[in-house]
C-alpha beads as a LAMMPS data file, in Angstrom:
LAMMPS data file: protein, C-alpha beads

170 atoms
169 bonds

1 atom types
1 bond types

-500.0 500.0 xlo xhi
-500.0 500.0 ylo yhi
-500.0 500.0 zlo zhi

Masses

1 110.0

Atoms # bond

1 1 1 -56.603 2.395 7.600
2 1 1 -55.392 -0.074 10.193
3 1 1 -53.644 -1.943 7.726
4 1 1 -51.165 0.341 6.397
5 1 1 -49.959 1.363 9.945
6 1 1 -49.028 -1.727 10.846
7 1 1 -47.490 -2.444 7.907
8 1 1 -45.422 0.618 8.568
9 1 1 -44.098 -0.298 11.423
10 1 1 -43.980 -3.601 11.385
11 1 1 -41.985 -3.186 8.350
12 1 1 -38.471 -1.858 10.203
13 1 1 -39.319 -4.491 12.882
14 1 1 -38.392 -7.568 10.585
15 1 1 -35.531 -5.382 8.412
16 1 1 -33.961 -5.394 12.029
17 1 1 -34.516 -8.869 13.048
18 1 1 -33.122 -10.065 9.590
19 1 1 -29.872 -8.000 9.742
20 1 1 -29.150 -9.419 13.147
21 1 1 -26.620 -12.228 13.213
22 1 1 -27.285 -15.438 15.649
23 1 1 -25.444 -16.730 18.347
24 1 1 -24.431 -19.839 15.935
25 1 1 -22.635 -16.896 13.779
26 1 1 -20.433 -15.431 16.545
27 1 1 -17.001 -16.560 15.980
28 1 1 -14.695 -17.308 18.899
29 1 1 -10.892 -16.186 18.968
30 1 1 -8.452 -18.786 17.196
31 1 1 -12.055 -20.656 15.447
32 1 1 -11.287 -19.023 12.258
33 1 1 -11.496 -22.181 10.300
34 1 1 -13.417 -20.975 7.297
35 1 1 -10.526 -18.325 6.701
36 1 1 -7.988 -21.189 6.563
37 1 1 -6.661 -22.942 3.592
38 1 1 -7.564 -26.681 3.786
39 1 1 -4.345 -27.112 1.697
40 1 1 -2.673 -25.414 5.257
41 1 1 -4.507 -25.281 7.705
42 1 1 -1.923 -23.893 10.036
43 1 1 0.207 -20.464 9.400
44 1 1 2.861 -19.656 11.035
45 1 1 1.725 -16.339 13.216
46 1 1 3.873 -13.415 10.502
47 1 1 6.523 -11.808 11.345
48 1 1 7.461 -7.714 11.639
49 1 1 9.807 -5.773 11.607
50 1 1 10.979 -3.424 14.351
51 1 1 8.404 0.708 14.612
52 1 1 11.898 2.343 14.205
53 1 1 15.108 1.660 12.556
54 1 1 18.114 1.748 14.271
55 1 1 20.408 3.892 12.099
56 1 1 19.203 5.725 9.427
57 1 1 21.145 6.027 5.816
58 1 1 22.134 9.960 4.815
59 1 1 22.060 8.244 1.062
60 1 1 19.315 7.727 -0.934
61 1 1 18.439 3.777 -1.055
62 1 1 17.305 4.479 -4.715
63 1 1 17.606 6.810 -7.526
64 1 1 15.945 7.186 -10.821
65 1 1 17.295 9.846 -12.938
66 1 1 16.145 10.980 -16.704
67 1 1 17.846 13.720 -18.475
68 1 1 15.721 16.127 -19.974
69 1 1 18.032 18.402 -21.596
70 1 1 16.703 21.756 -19.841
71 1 1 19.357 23.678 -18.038
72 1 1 17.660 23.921 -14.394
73 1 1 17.956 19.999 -14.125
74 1 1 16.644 16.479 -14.789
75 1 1 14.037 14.500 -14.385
76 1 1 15.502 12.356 -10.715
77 1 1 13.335 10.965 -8.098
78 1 1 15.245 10.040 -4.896
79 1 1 14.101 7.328 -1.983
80 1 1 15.611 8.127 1.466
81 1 1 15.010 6.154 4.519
82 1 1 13.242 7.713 7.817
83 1 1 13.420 6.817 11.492
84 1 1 10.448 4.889 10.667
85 1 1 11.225 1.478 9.244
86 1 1 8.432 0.777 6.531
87 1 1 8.526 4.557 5.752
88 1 1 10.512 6.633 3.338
89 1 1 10.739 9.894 1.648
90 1 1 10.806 10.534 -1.787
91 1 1 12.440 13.610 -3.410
92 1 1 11.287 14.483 -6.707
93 1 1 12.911 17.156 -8.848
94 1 1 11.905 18.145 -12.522
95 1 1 13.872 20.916 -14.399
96 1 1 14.247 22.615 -11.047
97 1 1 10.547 21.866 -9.574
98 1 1 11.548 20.180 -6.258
99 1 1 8.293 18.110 -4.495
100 1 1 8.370 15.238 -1.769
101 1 1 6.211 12.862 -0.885
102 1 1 6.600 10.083 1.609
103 1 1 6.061 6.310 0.764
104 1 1 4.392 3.132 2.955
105 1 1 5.562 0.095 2.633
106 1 1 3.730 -3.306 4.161
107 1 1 5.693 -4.796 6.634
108 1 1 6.269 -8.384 4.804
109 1 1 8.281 -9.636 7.877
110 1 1 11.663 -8.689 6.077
111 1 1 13.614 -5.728 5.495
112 1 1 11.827 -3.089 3.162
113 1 1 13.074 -3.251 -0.440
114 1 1 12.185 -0.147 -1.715
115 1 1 12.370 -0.149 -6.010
116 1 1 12.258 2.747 -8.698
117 1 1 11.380 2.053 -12.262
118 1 1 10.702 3.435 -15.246
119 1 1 7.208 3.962 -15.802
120 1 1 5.439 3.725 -19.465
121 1 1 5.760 7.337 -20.396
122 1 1 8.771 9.998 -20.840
123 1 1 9.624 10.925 -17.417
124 1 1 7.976 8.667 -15.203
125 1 1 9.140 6.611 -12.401
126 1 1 6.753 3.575 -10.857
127 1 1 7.794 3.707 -7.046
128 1 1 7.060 0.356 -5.504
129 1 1 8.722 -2.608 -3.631
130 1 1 9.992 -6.286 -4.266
131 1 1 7.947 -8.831 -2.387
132 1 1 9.483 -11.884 -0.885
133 1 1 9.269 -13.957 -4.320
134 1 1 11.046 -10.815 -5.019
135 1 1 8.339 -10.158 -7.637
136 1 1 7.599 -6.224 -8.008
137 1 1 4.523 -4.446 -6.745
138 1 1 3.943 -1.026 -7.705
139 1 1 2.923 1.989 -5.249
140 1 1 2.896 5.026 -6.807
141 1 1 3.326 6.699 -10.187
142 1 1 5.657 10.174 -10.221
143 1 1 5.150 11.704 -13.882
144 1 1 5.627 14.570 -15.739
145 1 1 2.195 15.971 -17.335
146 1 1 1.416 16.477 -20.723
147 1 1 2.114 19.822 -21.380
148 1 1 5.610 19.559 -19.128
149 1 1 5.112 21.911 -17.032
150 1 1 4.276 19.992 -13.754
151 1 1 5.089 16.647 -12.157
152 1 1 2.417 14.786 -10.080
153 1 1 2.275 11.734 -7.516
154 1 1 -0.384 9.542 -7.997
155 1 1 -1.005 6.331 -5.752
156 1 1 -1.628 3.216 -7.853
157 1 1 -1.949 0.519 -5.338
158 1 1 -2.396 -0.029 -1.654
159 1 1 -0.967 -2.824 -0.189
160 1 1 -2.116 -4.944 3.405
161 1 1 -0.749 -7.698 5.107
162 1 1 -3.157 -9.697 6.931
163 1 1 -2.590 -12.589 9.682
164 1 1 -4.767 -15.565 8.103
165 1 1 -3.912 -14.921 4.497
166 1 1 -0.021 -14.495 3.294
167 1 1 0.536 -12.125 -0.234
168 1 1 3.462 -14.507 -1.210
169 1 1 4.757 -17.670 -0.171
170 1 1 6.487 -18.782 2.453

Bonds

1 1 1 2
2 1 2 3
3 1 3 4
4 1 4 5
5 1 5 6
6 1 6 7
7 1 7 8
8 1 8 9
9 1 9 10
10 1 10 11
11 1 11 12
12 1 12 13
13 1 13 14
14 1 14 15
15 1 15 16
16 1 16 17
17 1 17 18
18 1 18 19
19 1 19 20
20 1 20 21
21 1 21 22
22 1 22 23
23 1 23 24
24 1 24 25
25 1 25 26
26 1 26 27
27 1 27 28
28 1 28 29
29 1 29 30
30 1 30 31
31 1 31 32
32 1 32 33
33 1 33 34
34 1 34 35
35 1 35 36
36 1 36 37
37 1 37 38
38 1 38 39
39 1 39 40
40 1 40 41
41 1 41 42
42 1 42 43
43 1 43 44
44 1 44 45
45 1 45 46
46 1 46 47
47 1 47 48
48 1 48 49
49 1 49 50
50 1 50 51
51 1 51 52
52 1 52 53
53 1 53 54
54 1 54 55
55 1 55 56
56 1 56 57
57 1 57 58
58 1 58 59
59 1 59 60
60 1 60 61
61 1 61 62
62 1 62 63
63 1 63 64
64 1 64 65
65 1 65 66
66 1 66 67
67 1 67 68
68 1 68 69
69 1 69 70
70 1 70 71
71 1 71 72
72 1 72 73
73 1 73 74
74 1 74 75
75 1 75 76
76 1 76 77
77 1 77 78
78 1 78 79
79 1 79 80
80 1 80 81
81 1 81 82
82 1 82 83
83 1 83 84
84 1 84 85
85 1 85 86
86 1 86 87
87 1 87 88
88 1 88 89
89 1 89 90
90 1 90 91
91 1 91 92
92 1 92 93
93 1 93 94
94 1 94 95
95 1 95 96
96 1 96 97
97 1 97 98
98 1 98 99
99 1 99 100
100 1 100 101
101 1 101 102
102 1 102 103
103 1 103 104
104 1 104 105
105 1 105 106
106 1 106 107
107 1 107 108
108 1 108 109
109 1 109 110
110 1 110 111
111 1 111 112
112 1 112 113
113 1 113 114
114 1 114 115
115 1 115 116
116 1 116 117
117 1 117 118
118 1 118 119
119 1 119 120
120 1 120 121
121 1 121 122
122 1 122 123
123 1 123 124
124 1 124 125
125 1 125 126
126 1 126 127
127 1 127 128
128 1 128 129
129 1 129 130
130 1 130 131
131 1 131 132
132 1 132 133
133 1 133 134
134 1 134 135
135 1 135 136
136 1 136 137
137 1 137 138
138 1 138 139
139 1 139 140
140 1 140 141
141 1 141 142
142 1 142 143
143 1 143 144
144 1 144 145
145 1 145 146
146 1 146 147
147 1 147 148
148 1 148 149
149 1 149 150
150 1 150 151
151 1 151 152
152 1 152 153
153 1 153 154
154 1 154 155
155 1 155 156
156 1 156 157
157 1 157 158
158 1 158 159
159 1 159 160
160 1 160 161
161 1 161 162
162 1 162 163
163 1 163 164
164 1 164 165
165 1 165 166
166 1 166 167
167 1 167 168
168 1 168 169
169 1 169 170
């Protein structure tokens, strides 16, 4: 009977002691050298760009339009800046259906560059940025739904920039 009960709770005891790092595993600030690159040991600390922007465009940056032959309207998705500079808002209108949605961009250390494209079906737009090998990363997918009859947002990716490890090169 013995036996049992101090398996029991000896049991939790060890679970415990396992999960528990060492002092040989605490890392100090600036000793990250198993996140580094032997090939660069060294990045330069990244860069970012200003909370807020200065001035703020009336225009949209970007504009993706697709007739669709109805007389309320097209399909046209709009990007507009905000005060916020890695933030925008995007206006979506289909055959009169107006929606919005607002879009966050990773600060890359540059200025935003905010891209529409056509997406893979009729009326869609892929929503998404150029990186600084100004190669295109998608955010989110606007589309029209099968029956036509609605338009949804859907996020696709998330993005992060992290200090020891750059998404493009420098």
């Amino acid at each position: 009977m013995k036996r049992p009960i101090f398996l029991f709770v000896l049991s939790p005891v060890l679970f415990f002691a396992s999960c528990h790092s060492s002092a040989g595993d605490q890392r100090t600030p600036g000793n990250d050298t198993f996140l580094v690159d032997p090939s660069n040991p060294k990045l330069p600390p990244p860069k970012s760009n200003p909370e807020f922007r200065a001035q703020v465009k009336k225009d949209p940056v970007g504009e993706y339009r697709e007739k669709t032959g109805h007389i309320l309207g097209d399909f046209v998705v709009r990007l507009y800046q905000t005060s916020k500079t890695m933030y925008y808002r995007a206006d979506v209108e289909y055959e009169g259906l107006p929606g919005t949605d607002t879009i966050k961009l990773p600060d890359l250390g540059t200025e935003p560059q905010p891209v529409l494209q056509k997406g893979e079906t009729k009326y869609s737009c892929v929503i998404g940025f150029m990186d600084n090998d100004k190669k295109f990363r998608e955010l989110k997918l606007v589309h029209v739904t099968p029956k036509g009859d609605q338009f949804k947002i859907t996020t696709l990716k998330h993005w992060v920039v992290m200090d020891h490890y750059r998404l493009v090169s420098q």
